[in-house]
C-alpha positions as a printed NumPy array, in Angstrom:
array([[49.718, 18.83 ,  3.102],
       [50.198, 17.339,  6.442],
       [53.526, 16.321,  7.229],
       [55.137, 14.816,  9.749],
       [57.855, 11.848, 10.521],
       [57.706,  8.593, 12.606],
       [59.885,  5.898, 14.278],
       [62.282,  6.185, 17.491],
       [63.44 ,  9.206, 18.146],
       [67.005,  9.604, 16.119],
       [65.317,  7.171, 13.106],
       [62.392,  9.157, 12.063],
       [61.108,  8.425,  8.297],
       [59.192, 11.132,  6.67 ],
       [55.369, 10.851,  6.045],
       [52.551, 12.723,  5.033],
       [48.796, 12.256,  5.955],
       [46.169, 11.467,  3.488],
       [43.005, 12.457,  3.053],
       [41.635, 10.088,  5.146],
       [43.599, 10.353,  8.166],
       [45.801,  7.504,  7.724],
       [50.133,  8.181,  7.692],
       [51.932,  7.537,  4.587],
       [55.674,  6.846,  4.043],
       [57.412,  9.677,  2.219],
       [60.85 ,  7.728,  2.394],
       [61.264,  6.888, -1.627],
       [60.915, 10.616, -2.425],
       [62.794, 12.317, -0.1  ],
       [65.246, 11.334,  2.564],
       [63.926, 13.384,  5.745],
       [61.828, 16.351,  6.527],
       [63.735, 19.167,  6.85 ],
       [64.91 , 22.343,  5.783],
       [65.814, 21.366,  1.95 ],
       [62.446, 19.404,  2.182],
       [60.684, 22.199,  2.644],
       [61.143, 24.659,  0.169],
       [58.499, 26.148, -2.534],
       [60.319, 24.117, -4.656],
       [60.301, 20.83 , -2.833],
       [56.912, 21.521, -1.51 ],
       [55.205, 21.91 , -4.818],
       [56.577, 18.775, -6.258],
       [55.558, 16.291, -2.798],
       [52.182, 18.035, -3.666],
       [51.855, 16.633, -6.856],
       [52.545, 13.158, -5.444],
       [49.789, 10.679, -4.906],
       [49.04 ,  9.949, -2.187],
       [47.129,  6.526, -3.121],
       [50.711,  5.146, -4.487],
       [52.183,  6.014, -1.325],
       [53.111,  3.482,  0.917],
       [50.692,  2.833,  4.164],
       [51.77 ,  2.707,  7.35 ],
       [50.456,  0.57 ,  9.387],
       [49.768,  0.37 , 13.719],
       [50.756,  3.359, 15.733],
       [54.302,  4.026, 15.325],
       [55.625,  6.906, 17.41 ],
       [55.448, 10.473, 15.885],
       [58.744, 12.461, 16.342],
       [58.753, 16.097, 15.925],
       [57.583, 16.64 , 12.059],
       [60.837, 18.86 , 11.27 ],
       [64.771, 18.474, 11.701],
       [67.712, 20.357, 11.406],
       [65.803, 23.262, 13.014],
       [68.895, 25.816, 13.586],
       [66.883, 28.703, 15.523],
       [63.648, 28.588, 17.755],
       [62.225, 31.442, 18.676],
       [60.302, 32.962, 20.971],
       [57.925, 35.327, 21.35 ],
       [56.938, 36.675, 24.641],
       [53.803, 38.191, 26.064],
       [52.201, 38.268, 22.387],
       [48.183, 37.971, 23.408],
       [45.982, 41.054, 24.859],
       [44.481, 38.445, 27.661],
       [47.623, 37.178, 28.535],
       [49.093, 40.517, 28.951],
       [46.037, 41.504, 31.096],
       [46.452, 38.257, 33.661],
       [50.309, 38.932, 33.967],
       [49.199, 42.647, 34.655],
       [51.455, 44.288, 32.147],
       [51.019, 47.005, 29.357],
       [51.049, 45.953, 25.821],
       [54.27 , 45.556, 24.576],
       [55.384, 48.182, 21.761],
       [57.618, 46.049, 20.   ],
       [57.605, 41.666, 19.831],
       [59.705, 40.507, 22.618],
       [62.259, 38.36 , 21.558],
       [63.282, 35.268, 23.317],
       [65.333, 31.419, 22.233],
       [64.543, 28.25 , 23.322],
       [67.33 , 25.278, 22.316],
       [66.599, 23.376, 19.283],
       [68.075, 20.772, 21.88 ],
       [64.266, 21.024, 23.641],
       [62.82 , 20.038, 20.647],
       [60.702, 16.541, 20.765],
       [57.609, 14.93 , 19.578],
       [54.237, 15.63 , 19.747],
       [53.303, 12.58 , 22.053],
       [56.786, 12.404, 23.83 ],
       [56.821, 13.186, 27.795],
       [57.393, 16.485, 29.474],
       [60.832, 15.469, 31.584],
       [60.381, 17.475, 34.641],
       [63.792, 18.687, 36.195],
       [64.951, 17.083, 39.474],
       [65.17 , 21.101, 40.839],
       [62.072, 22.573, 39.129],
       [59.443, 24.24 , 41.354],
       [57.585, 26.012, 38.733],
       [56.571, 24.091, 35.454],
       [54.495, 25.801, 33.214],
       [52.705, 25.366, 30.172],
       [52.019, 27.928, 27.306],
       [50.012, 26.575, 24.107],
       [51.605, 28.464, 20.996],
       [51.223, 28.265, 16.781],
       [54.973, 27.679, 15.258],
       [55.436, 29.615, 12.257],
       [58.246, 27.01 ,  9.981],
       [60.118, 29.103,  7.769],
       [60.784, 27.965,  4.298],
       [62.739, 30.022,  2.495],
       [65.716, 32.561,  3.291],
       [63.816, 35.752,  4.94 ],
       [66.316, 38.951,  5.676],
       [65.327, 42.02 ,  5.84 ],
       [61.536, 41.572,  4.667],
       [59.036, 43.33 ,  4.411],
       [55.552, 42.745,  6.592],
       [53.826, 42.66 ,  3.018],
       [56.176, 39.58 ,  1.667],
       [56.715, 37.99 ,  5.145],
       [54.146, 34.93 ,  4.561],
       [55.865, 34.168,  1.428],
       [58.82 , 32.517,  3.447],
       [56.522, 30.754,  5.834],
       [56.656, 26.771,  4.925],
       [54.109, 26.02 ,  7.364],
       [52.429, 26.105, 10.609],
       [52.497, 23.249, 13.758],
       [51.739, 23.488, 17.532],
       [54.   , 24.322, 19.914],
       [54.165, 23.624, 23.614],
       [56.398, 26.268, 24.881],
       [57.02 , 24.166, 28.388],
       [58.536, 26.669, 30.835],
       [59.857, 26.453, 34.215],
       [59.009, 30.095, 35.959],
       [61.358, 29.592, 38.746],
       [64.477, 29.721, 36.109],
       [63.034, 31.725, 33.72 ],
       [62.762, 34.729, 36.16 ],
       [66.002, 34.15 , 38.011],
       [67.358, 36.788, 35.556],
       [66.853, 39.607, 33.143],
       [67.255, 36.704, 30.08 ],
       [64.001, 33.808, 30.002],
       [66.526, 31.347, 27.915],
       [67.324, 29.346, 31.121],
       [63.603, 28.681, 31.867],
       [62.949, 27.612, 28.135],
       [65.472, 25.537, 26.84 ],
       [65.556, 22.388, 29.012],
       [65.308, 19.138, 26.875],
       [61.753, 17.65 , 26.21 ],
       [60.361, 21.515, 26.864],
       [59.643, 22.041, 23.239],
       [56.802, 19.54 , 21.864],
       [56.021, 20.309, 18.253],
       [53.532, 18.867, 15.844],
       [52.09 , 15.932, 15.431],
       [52.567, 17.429, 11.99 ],
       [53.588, 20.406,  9.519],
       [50.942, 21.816,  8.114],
       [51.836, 23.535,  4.614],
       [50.592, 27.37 ,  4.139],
       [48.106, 26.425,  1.55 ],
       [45.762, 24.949,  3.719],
       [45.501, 27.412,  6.811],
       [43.91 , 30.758,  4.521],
       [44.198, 32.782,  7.661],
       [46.688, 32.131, 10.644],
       [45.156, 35.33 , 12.387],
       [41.656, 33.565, 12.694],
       [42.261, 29.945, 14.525],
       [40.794, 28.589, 17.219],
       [42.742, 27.029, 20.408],
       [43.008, 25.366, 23.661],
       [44.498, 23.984, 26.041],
       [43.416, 21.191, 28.969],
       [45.771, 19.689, 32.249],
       [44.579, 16.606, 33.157],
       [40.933, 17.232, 31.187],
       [40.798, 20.715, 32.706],
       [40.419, 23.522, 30.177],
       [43.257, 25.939, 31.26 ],
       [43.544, 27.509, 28.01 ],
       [41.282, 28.911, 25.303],
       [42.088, 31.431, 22.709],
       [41.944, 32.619, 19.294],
       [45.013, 34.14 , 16.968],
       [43.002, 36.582, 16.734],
       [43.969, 38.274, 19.888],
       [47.538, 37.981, 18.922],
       [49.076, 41.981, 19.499],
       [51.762, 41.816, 16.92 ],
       [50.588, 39.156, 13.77 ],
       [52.355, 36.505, 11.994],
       [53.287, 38.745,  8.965],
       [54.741, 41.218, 11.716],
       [56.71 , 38.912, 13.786],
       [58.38 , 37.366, 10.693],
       [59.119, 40.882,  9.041],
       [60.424, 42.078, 12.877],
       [62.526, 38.762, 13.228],
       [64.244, 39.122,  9.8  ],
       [65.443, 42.499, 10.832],
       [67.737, 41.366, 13.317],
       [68.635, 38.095, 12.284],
       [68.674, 35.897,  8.679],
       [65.757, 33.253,  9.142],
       [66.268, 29.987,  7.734],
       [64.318, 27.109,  6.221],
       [63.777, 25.197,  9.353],
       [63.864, 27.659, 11.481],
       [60.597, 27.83 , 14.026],
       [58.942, 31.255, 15.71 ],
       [56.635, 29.997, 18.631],
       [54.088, 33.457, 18.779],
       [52.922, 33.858, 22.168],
       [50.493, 32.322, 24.522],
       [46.838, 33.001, 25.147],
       [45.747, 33.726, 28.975],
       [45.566, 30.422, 31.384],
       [49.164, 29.675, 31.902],
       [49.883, 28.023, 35.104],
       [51.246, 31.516, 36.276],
       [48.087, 33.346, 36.294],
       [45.937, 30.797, 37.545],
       [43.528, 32.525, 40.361],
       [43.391, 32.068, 43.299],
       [46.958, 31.368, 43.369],
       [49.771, 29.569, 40.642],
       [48.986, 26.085, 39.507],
       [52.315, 24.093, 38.361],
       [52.786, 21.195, 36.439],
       [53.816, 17.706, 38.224],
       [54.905, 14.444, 37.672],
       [51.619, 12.188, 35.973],
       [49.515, 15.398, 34.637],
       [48.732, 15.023, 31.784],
       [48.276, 18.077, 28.886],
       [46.258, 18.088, 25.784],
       [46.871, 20.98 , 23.269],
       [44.398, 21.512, 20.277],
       [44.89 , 24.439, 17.194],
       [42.057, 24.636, 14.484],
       [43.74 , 23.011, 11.469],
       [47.192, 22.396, 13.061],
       [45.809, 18.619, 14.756],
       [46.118, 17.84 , 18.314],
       [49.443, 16.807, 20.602],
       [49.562, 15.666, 24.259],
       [52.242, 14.678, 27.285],
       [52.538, 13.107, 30.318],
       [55.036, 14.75 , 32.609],
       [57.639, 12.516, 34.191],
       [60.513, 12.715, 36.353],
       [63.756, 13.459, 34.543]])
């Protein structure tokens, strides 16, 4: 399943989208999407809805980010061989760790809100790994089995705070720099999250183009790794790394995000988000 939630932001209903594309209201089954919504449980029995009797929605309502209630978003830093190559640093011999505010959460189509003192805004295209069921202390081998779903994830960055200290947080967290979506897509239908396709464009420009492929620690790992340190929850989100192209390591020289550009971020099976950049 696809699913995903629309209206203005604050009065999202839940939806899913059929087979042919088109959104359909989810609002006389459950009451939202979020972390009781997305359970095995829950997510078996919206499966067996269908989708025909649902109702259509019609025009182009916003889409808000496809999840609430998401209680911990987390990072992963310098997770992709090519990306560790164009920031000219060894391969990392654990996952580093990093967590963005669920505050910086926002749609899929909703604009990047540049801060009035940012120099430095960058983009990183990421998969978001949902969790869906209590994972502590599991093992690599089990890991998937708490993953809900996957979704995109624009981990929006601004380099100048992220790098005024040892901790990234600063640079990560400001509202609007997490875009997720435009939906959830269940576990069933990606068979392999370590084989998808991806990229990236600013302003039509390819920046970025990958494959998870090239990720250094998987999706299994980073879940397993995670859940040794602290109890994931349904809900909760872990953004895997960037492929090379950030802004950063653009050559000749650091190419940064300004008000009007314009970014378009694609994952095979995951759908496609973009956002304007504005002034905050």
């Amino acid at each position: 399943m696809k699913l995903c939630r629309y209206g203005a932001p604050g009065n999202e209903r839940p939806a899913l989208i059929d087979p042919q594309g088109r959104l359909r209201d989810l609002s006389g089954h459950i009451d939202d999407i979020g972390p009781e919504s997305i359970s095995p449980e829950a997510l078996q029995s919206l499966a067996a809805l269908s989708t025909a009797d649902l109702p259509l929605v019609t025009g182009t309502p916003r889409l808000g980010p496809p999840l609430r209630g998401v209680s911990k978003f987390i990072g992963i830093g310098l997770n992709y061989r090519d990306h560790a190559r164009e920031a000219g640093l060894p391969l990392p011999a654990e996952p580093i760790i990093f967590l963005k505010a669920p505050s910086c959460i926002s749609g899929p189509y909703d604009p990047i809100r540049k801060p009035a003192h940012s120099t430095r805004l960058d983009w990183e295209l990421e998969l978001g790994v949902v969790i869906g069921s209590t994972a502590r202390q599991v093992t690599e081998q089990h890991a998937l089995q708490h993953v809900a779903g996957y979704c995109i994830v624009n981990d929006v960055s601004d380099r100048g705070f992220q790098f005024q200290s040892s901790q990234w947080d600063k640079g990560k967290g400001c509202d609007s720099f997490g875009p997720i979506g435009p939906w959830l897509v269940t576990r069933d239908e990606i068979a392999d999250p370590q084989r998808l396709t991806m990229w990236l464009e600013i302003n039509g420009v390819r920046r970025q183009a990958g494959n998870t492929a090239d990720m250094i620690f998987s999706v299994a790992q980073l879940v397993a790794y995670c859940s040794r340190y602290m109890t994931l929850l349904p809900g909760d989100i872990i953004s895997t790394g960037t492929p090379a192209g950030v802004g950063m390591g653009q050559q000749p020289e650091p190419v940064w995000l300004a008000n009007g550009d314009q970014t378009r971020l694609w994952i095979e099976g995951l759908g496609e988000q973009s956002q304007r950049v504005v002034s905050d």
